[in-house]
N, C-alpha and C positions, 0 to 999 in steps of 0.2 A: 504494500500500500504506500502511494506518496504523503510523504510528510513536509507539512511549511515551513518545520523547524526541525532542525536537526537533533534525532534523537541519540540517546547514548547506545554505545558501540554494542553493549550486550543485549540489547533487546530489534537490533538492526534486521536479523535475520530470523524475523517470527514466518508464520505462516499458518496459513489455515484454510477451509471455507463455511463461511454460513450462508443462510438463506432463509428469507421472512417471506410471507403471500398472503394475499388475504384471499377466501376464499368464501362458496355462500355460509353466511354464517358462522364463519370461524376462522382463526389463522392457523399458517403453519409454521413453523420453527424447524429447519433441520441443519446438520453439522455435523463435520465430520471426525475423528476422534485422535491427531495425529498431533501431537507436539516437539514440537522442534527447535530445535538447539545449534545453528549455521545447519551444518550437513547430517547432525547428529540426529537422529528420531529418539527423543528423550523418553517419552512414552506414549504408550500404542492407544491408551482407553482415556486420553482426557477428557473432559465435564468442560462442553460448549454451550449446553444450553441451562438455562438458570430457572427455577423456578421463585418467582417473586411472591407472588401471592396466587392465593387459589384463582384471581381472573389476567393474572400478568406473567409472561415470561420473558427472557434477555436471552440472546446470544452474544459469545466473545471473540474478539479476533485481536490477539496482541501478548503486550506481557503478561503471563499467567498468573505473577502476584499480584499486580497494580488490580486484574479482574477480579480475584478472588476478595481482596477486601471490600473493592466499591462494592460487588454483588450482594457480600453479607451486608455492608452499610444499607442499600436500599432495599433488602426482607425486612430489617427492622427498623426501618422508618413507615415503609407500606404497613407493616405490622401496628405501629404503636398509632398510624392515622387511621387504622380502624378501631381500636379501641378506645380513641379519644372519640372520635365524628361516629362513629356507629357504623359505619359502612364502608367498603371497599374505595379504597385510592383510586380515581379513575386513569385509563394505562395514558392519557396527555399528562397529568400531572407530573404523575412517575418518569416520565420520557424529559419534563423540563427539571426535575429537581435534579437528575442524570444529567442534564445539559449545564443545570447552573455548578453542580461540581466541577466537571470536567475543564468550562470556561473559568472557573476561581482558579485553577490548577496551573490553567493556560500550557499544558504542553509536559507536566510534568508526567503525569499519568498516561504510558502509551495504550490507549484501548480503541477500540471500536467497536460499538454494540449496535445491536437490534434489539429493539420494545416492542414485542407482539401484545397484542390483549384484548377483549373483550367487555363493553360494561355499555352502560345504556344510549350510547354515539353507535355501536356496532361493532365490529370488528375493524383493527386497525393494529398499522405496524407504522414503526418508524425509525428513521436508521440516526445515529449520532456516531460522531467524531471524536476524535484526542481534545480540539480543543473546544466543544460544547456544541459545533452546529447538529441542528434538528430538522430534517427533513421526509416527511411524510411521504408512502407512497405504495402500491400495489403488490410490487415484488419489489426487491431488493438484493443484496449479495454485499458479503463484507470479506476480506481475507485475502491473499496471494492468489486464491482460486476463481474471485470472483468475476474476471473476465470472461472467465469458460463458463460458469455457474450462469452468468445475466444472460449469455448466446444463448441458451437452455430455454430459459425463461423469456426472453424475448420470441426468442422464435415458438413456442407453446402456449404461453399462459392466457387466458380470456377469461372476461369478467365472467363473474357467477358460476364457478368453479364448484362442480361437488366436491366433499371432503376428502371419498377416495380420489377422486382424481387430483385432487391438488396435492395431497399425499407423494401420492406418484411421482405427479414433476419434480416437485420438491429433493425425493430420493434420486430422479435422474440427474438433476442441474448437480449434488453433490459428488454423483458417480465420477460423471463428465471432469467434472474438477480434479477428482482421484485419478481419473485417467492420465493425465498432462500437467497436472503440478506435485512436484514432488514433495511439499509440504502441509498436502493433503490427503490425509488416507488412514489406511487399515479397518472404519467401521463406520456406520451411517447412526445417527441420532437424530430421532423426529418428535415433535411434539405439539400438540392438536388445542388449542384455546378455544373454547364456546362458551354458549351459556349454561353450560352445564358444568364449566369450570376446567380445571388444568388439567390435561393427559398424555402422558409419553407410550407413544404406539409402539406394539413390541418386536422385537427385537429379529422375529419369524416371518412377521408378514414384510419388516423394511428388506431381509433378506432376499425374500421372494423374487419383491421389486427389483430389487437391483442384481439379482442374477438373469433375468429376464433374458 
């Protein structure tokens, strides 16, 4: 991914891919499990996708500790705004409280996320930066993958999308990635937001798909 600012040397050579869609009635979240270290494949089964609250998930593309803390930082602010307001953080909020850290930070935190979510606007995803931009939108892609990932999606996706099918592209756009970048790979992660709350599809039927 281009950066405006020059980051430090050890997190220079991340790589990944995500990928966010909205589809009828629900988004998708999928990613792929490969972390990487320059040439190194650090490990095989990393945690790309987050779950936030029972109607919000994130994806990560970048430094893996800078993700790990902001991700728990925002379970428990989503958390403690539902027990203070009585009800679920809606996933715009959580997308700008993610956007005003990131911009306080201005460049210190190398991340790039996706905010998928569900709540009474509908289904919606939105992608943010290292340094706080927020940009809404259909599909998306974040990661060293996501050139190949967007072709995917570009050339498939159409509004009003069933769930399995959007499933589907989603496990292709990250194959195609696994195919032709090499710091993408070893296992596919997907996970499904509606109004019936947070689900990560198992592990047999993303197979299926992507043996296809």
């Amino acid at each position: 991914m281009e950066h405006q600012m020059q980051p430090p040397a050890e997190v220079t050579k991340t790589g990944t891919t995500t990928v966010g869609l909205i589809a009828k009635d629900c988004v998708i979240l999928a990613s792929d499990q490969r972390a990487t270290m320059g040439y190194l494949i650090a490990n095989k089964t990393a945690k790309k996708i987050y779950k936030i609250s029972d109607s919000i998930g994130a994806t990560i593309a970048g430094s893996v500790a800078d993700a790990q803390a902001i991700m728990e930082l925002l379970k428990a602010e989503a958390k403690l705004f539902e027990i203070q307001r009585g009800r679920p953080m809606r996933v715009r909020a959580l997308t700008r409280l993610l956007s005003n850290i990131m911009f306080s930070a201005r460049g210190t935190y190398m991340l790039q996320c996706l905010v998928g979510g569900f709540d009474d606007e509908g289904p919606q995803v939105f992608y943010t930066d290292f340094i706080g931009s927020v940009l809404p939108d259909k599909y998306t892609s974040t990661g060293s993958g996501s050139p190949i990932a967007l072709g995917v999606l570009e050339a498939e996706y159409k509004d009003d999308l069933a769930k399995k099918k959007a499933i589907e592209l989603a496990v292709r756009a990250i194959a195609a990635a696994i195919e032709r970048d090499a710091a993408t790979g070893n296992s596919i992660l997907v996970s499904v937001i509606d109004k019936d709350g947070y689900k990560e599809v198992d592990k047999d039927v993303i197979t299926k798909i992507w043996k296809r």
